[in-house]
FITOR-161208 format. One record per residue (C-alpha): residue in one letter; z, x, y. Coordinates in pm, whole numbers, padded with zeros to 5 digits, always signed. Each point is the difference from the previous one (the first is absolute). Layout:
BEGIN
AZXY/...
This chain:
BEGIN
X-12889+03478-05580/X+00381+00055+00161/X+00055-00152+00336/X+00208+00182+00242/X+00027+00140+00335/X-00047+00312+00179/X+00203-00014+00320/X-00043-00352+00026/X-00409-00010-00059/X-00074-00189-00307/X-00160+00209-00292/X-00101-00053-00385/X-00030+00269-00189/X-00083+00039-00363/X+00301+00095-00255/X+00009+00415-00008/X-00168+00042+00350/X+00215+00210+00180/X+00172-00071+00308/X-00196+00272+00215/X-00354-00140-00121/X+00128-00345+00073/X+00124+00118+00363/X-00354+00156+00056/X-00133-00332-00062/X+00198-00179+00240/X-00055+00209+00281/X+00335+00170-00022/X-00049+00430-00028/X+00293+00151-00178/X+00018+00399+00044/X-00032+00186-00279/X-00047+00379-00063/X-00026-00016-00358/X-00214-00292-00082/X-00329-00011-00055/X-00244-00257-00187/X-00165+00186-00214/X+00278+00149-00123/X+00289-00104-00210/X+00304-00085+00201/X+00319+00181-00029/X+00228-00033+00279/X+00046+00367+00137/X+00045-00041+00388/X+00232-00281+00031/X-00175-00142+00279/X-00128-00308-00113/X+00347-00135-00024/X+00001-00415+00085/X+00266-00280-00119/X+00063-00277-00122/X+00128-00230+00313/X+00374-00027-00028/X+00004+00300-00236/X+00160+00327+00073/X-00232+00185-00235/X-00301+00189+00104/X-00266-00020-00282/X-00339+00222-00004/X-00298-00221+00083/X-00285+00281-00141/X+00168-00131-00398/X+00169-00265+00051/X-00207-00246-00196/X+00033-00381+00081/X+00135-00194-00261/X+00137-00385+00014/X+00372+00128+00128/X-00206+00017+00344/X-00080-00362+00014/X+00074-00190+00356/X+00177+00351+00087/X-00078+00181+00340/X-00045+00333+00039/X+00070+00215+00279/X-00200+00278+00058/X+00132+00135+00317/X+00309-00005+00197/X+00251+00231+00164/X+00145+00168-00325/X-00347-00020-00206/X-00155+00177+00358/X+00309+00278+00043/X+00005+00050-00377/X-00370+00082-00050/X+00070+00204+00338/X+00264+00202-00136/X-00229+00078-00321/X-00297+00095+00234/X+00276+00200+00185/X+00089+00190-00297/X-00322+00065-00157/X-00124+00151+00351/X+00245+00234-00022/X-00093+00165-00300/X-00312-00040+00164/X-00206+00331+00157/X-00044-00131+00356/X-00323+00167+00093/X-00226-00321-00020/X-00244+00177+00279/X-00118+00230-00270/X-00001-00251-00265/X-00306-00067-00161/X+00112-00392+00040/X+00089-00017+00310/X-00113-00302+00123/X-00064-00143-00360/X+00346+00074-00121/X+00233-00320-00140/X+00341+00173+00076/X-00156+00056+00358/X-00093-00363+00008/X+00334-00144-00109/X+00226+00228+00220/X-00218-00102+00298/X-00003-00369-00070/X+00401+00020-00043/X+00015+00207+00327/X+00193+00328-00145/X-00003+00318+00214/X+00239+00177-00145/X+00227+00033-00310/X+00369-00029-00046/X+00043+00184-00261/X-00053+00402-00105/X-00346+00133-00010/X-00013+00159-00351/X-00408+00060-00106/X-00026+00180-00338/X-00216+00255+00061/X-00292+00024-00225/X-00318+00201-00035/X-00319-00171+00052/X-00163+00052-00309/X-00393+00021+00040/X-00103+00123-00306/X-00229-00306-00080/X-00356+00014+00109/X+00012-00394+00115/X+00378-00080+00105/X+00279+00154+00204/X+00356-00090-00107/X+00260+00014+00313/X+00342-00111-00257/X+00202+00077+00313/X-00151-00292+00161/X+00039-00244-00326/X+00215-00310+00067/X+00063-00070-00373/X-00210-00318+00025/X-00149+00069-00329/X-00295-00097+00071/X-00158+00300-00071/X+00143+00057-00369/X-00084-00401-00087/X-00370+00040+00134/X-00030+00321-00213/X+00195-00139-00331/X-00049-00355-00021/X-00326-00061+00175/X-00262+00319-00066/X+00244+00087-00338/X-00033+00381+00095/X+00356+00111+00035/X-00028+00290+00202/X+00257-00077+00270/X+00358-00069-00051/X+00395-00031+00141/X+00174+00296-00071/X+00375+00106+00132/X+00204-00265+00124/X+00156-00099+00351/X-00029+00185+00292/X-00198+00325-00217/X-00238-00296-00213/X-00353+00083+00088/X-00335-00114-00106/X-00226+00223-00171/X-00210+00097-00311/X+00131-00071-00319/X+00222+00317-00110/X+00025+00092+00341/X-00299+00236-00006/X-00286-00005+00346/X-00219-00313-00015/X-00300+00202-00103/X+00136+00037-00309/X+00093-00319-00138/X-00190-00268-00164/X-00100-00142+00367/X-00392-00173-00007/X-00030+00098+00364/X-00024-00380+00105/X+00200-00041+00278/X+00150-00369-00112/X+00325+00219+00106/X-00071+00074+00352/X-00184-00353+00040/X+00329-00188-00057/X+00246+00251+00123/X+00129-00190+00318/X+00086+00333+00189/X-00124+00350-00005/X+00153+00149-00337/X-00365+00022-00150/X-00294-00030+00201/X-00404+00181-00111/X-00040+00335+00112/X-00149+00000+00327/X-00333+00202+00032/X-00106-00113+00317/X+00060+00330+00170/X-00227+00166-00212/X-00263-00261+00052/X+00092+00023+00385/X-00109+00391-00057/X-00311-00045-00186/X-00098-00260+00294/X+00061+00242+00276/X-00197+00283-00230/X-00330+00019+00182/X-00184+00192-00330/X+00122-00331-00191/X-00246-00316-00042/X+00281-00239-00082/X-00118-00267-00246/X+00185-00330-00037/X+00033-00292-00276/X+00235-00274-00024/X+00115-00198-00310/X-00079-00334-00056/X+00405-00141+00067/X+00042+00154+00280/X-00242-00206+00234/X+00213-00289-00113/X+00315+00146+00092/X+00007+00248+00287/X-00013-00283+00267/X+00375-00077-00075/X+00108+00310+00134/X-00216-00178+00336/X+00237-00315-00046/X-00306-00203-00168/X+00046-00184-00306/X-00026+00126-00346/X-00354-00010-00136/X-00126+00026+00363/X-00361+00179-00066/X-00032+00286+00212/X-00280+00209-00124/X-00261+00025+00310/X+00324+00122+00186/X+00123+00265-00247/X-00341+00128+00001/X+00062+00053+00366/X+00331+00106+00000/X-00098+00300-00199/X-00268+00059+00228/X+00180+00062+00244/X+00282+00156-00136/X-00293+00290-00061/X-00129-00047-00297/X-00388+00080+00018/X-00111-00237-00282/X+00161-00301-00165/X-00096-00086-00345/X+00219-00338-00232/X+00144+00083-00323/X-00181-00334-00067/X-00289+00167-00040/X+00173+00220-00269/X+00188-00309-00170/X-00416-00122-00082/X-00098+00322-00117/X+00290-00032-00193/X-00099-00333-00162/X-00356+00152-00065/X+00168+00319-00218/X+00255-00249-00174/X-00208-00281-00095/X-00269+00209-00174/X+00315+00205-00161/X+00143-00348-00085/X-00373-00111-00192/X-00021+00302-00196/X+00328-00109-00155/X-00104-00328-00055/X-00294+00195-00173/X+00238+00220-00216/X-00091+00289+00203/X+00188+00228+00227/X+00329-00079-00091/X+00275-00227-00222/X+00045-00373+00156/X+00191-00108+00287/X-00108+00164+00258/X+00310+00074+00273/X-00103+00055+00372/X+00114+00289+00117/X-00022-00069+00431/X+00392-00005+00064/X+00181+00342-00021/X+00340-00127-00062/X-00134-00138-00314/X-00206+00292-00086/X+00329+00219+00043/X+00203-00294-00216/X-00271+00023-00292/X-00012+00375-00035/X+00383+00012+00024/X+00092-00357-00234/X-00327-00030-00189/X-00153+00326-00052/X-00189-00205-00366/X-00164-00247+00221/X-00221+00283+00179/X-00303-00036-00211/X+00011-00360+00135/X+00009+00097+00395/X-00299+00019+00195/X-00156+00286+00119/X-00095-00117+00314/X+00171+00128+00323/X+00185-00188+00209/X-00287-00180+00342/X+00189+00265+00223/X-00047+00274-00204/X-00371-00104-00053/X-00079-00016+00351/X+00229+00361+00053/X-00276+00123-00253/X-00319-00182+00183/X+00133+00116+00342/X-00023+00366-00088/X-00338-00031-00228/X-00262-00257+00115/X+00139-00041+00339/X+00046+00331+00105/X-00345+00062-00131/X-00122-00293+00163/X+00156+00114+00318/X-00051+00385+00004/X+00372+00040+00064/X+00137+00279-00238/X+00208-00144-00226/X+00311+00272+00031/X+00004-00133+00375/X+00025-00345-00123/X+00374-00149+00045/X+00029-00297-00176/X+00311-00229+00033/X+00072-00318-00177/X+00202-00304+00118/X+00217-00163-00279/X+00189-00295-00061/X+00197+00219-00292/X+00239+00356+00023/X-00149+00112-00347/X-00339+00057+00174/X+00147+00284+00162/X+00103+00138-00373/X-00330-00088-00145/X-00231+00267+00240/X+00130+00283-00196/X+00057-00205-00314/X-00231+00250-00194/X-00301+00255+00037/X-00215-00347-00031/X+00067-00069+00391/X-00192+00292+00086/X-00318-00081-00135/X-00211+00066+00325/X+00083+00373+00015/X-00073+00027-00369/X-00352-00252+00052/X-00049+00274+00344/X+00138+00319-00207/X+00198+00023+00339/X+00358-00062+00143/X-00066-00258+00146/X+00420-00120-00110/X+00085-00350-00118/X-00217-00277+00015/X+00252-00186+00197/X+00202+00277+00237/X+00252-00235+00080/X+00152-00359-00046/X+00203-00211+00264/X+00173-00347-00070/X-00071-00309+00238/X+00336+00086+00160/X-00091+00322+00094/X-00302-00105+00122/X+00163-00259+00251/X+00227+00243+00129/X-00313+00222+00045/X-00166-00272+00197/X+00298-00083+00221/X+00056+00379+00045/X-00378+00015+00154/X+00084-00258+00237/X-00272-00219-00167/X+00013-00388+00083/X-00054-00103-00343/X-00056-00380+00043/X-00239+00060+00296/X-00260+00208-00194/X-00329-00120-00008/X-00115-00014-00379/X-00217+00271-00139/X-00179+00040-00306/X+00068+00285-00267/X-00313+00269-00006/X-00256+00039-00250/X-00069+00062-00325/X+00390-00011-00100/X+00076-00296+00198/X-00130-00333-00097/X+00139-00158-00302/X+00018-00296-00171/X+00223-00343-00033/X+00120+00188-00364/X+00094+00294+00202/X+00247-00150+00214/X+00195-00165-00288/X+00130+00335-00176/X+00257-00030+00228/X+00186-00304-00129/X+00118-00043-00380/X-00308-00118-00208/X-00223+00079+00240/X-00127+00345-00204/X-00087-00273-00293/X-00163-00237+00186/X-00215+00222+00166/X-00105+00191-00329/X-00079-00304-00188/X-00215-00133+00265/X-00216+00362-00127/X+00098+00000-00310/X-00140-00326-00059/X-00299+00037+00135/X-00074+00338-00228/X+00090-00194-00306/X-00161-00332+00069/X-00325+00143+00173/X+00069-00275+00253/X+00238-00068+00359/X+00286-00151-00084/X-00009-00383+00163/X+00341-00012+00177/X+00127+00373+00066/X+00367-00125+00082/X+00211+00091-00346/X+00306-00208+00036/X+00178+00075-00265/X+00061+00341+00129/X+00144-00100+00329/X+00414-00074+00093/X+00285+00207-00002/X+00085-00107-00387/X+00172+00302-00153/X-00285+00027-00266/X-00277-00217-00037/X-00252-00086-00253/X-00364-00156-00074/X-00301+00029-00158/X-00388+00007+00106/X-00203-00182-00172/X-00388+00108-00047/X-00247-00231-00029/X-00127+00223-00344/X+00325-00141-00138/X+00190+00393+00118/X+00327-00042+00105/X+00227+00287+00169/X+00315-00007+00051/X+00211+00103+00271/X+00336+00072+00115/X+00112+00068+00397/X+00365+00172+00039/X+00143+00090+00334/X+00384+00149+00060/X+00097+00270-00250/X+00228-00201-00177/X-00256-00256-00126/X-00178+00287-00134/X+00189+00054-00339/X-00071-00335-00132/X-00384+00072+00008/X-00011+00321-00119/X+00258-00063-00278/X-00233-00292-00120/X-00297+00251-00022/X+00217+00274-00197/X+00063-00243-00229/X-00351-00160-00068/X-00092+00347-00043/X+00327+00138-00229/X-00116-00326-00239/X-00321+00068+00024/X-00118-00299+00160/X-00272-00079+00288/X+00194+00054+00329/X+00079-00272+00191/X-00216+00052+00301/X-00276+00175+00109/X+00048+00055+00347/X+00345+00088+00161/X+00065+00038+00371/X+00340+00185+00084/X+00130+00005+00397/X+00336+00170+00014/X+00098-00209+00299/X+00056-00339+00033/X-00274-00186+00135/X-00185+00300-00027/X-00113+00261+00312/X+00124-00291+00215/X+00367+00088-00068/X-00044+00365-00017/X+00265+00243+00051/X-00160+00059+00341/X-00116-00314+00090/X+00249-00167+00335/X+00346-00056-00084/X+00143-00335-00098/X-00251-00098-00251/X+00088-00342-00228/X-00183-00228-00181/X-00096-00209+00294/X-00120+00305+00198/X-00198+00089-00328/X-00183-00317-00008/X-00127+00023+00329/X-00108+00371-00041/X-00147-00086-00343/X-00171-00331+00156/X-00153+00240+00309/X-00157+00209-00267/X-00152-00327-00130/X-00122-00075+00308/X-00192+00293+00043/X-00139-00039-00305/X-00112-00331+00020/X-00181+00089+00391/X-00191+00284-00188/X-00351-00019+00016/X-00003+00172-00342/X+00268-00087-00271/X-00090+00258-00286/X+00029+00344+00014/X-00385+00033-00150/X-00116-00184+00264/X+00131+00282+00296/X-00312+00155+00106/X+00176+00298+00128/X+00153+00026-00377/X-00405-00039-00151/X-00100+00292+00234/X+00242+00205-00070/X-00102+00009-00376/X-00347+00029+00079/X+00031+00269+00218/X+00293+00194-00147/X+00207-00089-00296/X-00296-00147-00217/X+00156-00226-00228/X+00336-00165-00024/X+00209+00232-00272/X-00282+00240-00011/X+00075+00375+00020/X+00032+00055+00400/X+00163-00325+00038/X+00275+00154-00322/X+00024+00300+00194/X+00106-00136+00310/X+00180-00365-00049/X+00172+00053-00307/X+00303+00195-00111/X+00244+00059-00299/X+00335-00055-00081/X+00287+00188-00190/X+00308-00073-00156/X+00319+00112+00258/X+00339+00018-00055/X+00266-00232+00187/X+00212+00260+00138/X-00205+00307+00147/X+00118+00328-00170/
C-alpha cells in the first residue's frame, strides 16, 4: 500500500489503483465523461484532470495508476484552473453539442446534462457547429443518434473489449469523426447482437433502445384489445431506482399494480415462463445425459444476445443449443393457447406485451416463424406470441407519464394460471441463476430424489466464467460451466471445439451463456448507471426472492403441474415441442 493524500485527507491505495478510484474512495468525486468502471480507461474527455501539489502539470486521474513516485505527495483535485479548465472542455464539447435536451431521450438521465448543471453553464462561448447526422434506425433493438456522440468511447470499448462483437466503431476524424457501424453501413447490418451494453453505458443520448411505448400506448387505448402483461424476472429488482429507491429494492406487488392501472386487463410474470422453462430444459438436459436427443453440453438458449452471437460466431455449436424458448416466449405461447382457451377471449384479440430487462427481446419476437406458434397451434392469425416488448426504462417513463404514484401503490398479486412461480424462477435474472435453478430439476429427474440444499453456490458471483461439478450420490458427476459478458464466451466455447476436434469427452456437460454482465440484471434496458456494486444488490434482491418462496423448484409450482396435466401433457412431449421450442440457423455477420 502507497500513502498519500488527496487534498489533504489521508489515503492508501494499492500500487496500480488509479487516482480516480482512489478519489472515489475518499469521498472526493472527480468529473469524468469518459470513465467508466467496467470499462477500460482511456483518457478521452480531459476532464478528470488533478495535480500533483506544487506541480504545474495536469495528469488524467481515470489512468493514472498509483505507483511509489506518489508517496507522502498531495494531490489536488480541484481548484480555480482544474475548475475553469474542465469548464472550458465542457464548454467546447457543448458546442458541438445538438442543444435540444427537451426531446432527448436522456433528458433528465443525461451525464453531459448533469455536469454542465453542476458547473453552472448557460451558455457557450464559442461557435455552435453540430455535424449533422442521420439517425440511423435500421436495427430492430437500438437507435443510433451519432450527432449527439461526445466521443467518450464508451460505446466502441463496451462493444469491442467487453461483449467482443465489434460492430460499432470511430470513423472520420475531428469535427466530421462519427460513431457508427463498422464500414460505415446502417446498424442493422453489422455484426451488432442487439444487446444494448451500448446504450446502457452511453452517458448521453447518442444510442438509446427504440422506444415502443407509443404503440403500446395505442394498443391500451384500443377498446377491441385485451392487453396481456408479463414482466421479467430483473426488472422487479430494478425499476424502483427510477423511484429513487435503492438497487435491488423488490417491487413486484407494485409493478403488478402499476400495469393495472396503466390498463392492462391481466398481468401474468415471466417467472412463471422462466419454470416452465426449467421443466423443458432439464428433461432436454437428461436425455443427453442418456445419449439421447442430442451431442453433450447442452447450451441454454434464454438470452437473445447470445442466441444472435452463436448463430453469427458459432454457427458448429448449434447441435449443442437448446431447443427450448426463451420463459417470455413460453408464456407469449401459453397466453395465446391455454389461457385464451381458459378464458374464452379469442386469441387474435389477445395483445400481449412483455417487460424486459434486455433491448434484444424486442429483436427476438420476430426472431423466426417459431414465435408464432399459437396461430399455427389455432390455424389462425392470431400474430406473434409476444406483440410487443418494452425495457424497464420505458416502462418508468410509462408510469410517470400516467401520473401513477409508484411508491404509494398498494401491492397486488399477478393473476392466475401464468402468475405464480417459483424461488428458481426469480433467479434467471441474475448470472447463474438459469443453472441453479435447472439443477435443482435436473437433479431430482436423475437422482429420483429432492435435492437436500437447493442453493448451488458455485454458480453464483459476477466471476467472468465459472466452474463446478455435481456430484451424484450413484457416483454421476456433471459438469458445468456458467459464462456471462460476451467476451468470456470464447474461452468456453474454444475449449469445447477442441475436446471435440481431438476427439475427446467435452469438458462440461452443462453450459449457461448470459450475454450481459451479471446477467438480465445489467441488461441493455435495465436503469442507467449500472456497476458492479449496483449488480450485487440487484443480483442479491433476486436471491431474496428466492429464498422467501414458498416453493424453490420449478417441479414443485402447482400452476406449472396443471398446466401439463391439463394442456401440454408431458415435458418435451409433442404439444409442449410445438409450442416452447424453436430452431436455430447459421446467419451471416453483415446482413446482405
Amino acid at each position: 500500500m502507497i500513502d498519500f493524500s488527496i487534498n489533504g485527507i489521508p489515503v492508501s491505495a494499492a500500487e496500480g489503483e488509479t487516482l480516480m478510484e482512489a478519489a472515489r474512495r475518499a469521498g472526493v468525486i472527480i468529473p469524468s465523461l469518459c470513465y467508466n468502471p467496467d470499462l477500460p480507461a482511456w483518457a478521452s474527455c480531459g476532464i478528470c484532470i488533478v495535480r500533483v501539489a506544487g506541480s504545474p502539470r495536469m495528469i488524467r486521474a481515470c489512468c493514472t495508476a498509483v505507483d511509489s513516485s506518489y508517496a507522502g505527495k498531495n494531490i489536488i483535485t480541484h481548484d480555480d484552473e482544474i475548475i475553469k479548465t474542465r469548464r472550458v472542455v465542457l464548454e467546447l464539447i457543448l458546442s458541438n453539442h445538438p442543444n435540444d435536451c427537451l426531446q432527448c431521450p436522456r433528458n433528465g438521465c443525461c451525464e453531459l446534462q448533469t455536469l454542465a448543471s453542476d458547473f453552472g453553464i448557460r451558455e457557450t462561448p464559442y461557435k455552435r457547429m453540430v455535424n449533422e447526422i442521420p439517425v440511423d434506425d435500421s436495427n430492430p433493438a437500438i437507435t443510433l443518434c451519432a450527432e449527439k456522440c461526445v466521443r467518450c468511447g464508451r460505446c466502441v470499448k463496451v462493444c469491442q473489449d467487453v461483449q467482443n462483437v465489434w460492430a460499432l466503431e470511430f470513423l472520420g476524424r475531428g469535427f466530421h469523426g462519427k460513431i457508427a457501424a463498422a464500414a460505415d453501413i446502417p446498424l442493422g447490418e453489422s455484426p451488432c447482437i442487439k444487446c444494448g451494453q451500448c446504450a446502457a453505458h452511453c452517458p448521453v443520448g447518442a444510442i438509446y433502445e427504440r422506444d415502443d411505448t407509443a404503440q403500446l400506448w395505442d394498443a391500451l387505448h384500443d377498446p377491441a384489445l385485451h392487453p396481456v402483461a408479463q414482466i421479467a424476472p430483473a426488472v422487479r429488482v430494478a425499476i424502483a431506482e427510477e423511484f429513487g429507491l435503492e438497487p435491488g429494492t423488490l417491487a413486484t406487488g407494485k409493478l403488478y399494480a402499476a400495469l393495472r392501472r396503466l390498463g392492462f386487463k391481466t398481468v401474468f410474470d415471466t417467472n412463471f415462463g422462466a419454470d416452465l422453462t426449467v421443466m423443458e430444459e432439464s428433461r432436454e438436459l437428461v436425455k443427453r445425459l442418456e445419449g439421447n436427443n442430442g451431442p453433450l453440453p447442452l447450451i441454454t438458449s434464454c438470452c437473445p444476445s447470445w442466441v444472435d452471437y452463436l448463430e453469427k460466431y458459432y454457427p458448429d455449436m448449434i447441435p449443442n443449443f437448446s431447443t427450448a424458448k426463451s420463459p417470455m416466449q413460453m408464456v407469449g405461447a401459453m397466453i395465446k393457447t391455454y389461457w385464451a382457451g381458459k378464458s374464452g377471449v379469442a386469441p387474435e384479440k389477445v395483445y400481449s406485451a412483455a417487460i424486459m430487462p434486455c433491448t434484444a427481446k424486442k429483436w427476438e419476437t420476430r426472431r423466426n416463424d417459431d414465435m408464432r406458434s399459437a396461430g399455427a397451434y389455432h390455424g389462425t392469425d392470431a400474430g406473434y406470441d409476444v406483440d410487443i416488448v418494452i425495457t424497464t426504462r420505458e416502462l418508468a417513463r410509462m408510469i410517470k407519464q400516467a401520473g401513477i404514484d409508484f411508491l404509494r401503490l398498494e401491492d397486488e398479486r399477478a393473476d392466475n394460471p401464468l402468475g405464480p412461480y417459483s424461488g428458481a424462477g426469480t433467479i434467471f435474472g441474475v448470472t447463474g441463476g438459469v443453472m441453479e435453478a435447472a439443477v435443482r430439476t435436473a437433479y431430482s429427474l436423475v437422482a429420483g430424489k429432492e435435492l437436500l440444499g437447493v442453493e448451488f453456490k458455485p454458480a453464483r458471483g459476477l466471476e467472468g466464467v465459472k466452474e463446478a461439478t455435481i456430484e451424484f450420490e450413484d457416483g454421476r458427476q456433471v459438469n458445468i460451466a456458467v459464462a456471462h459478458q460476451m467476451g468470456n464466451i470464447a474461452s468456453v466455447l474454444d475449449r469445447l471445439r477442441e475436446a471435440k476436434k481431438a476427439g475427446r469427452k467435452p469438458p462440461y456437460d452443462f453450459v449457461e451463456v448470459m450475454a450481459c454482465r451479471g446477467g438480465c440484471i445489467s441488461g441493455g434496458g435495465q436503469p442507467y448507471g449500472a456497476v458492479d456494486e449496483i449488480r450485487k444488490k440487484r443480483g442479491q434482491g433476486l436471491y431474496s426472492d428466492d429464498s422467501k418462496a414458498g416453493q424453490r423448484c420449478a417441479h414443485h409450482n402447482p400452476m406449472i403441474a396443471q398446466l401439463y396435466k391439463d394442456f401440454l401433457g408431458e415435458p418435451n412431449g409433442k404439444l409442449a415441442h410445438k409450442l416452447l421450442h424453436t430452431s436455430y440457423v447459421e446467419r451471416e455477420l453483415y446482413v446482405k
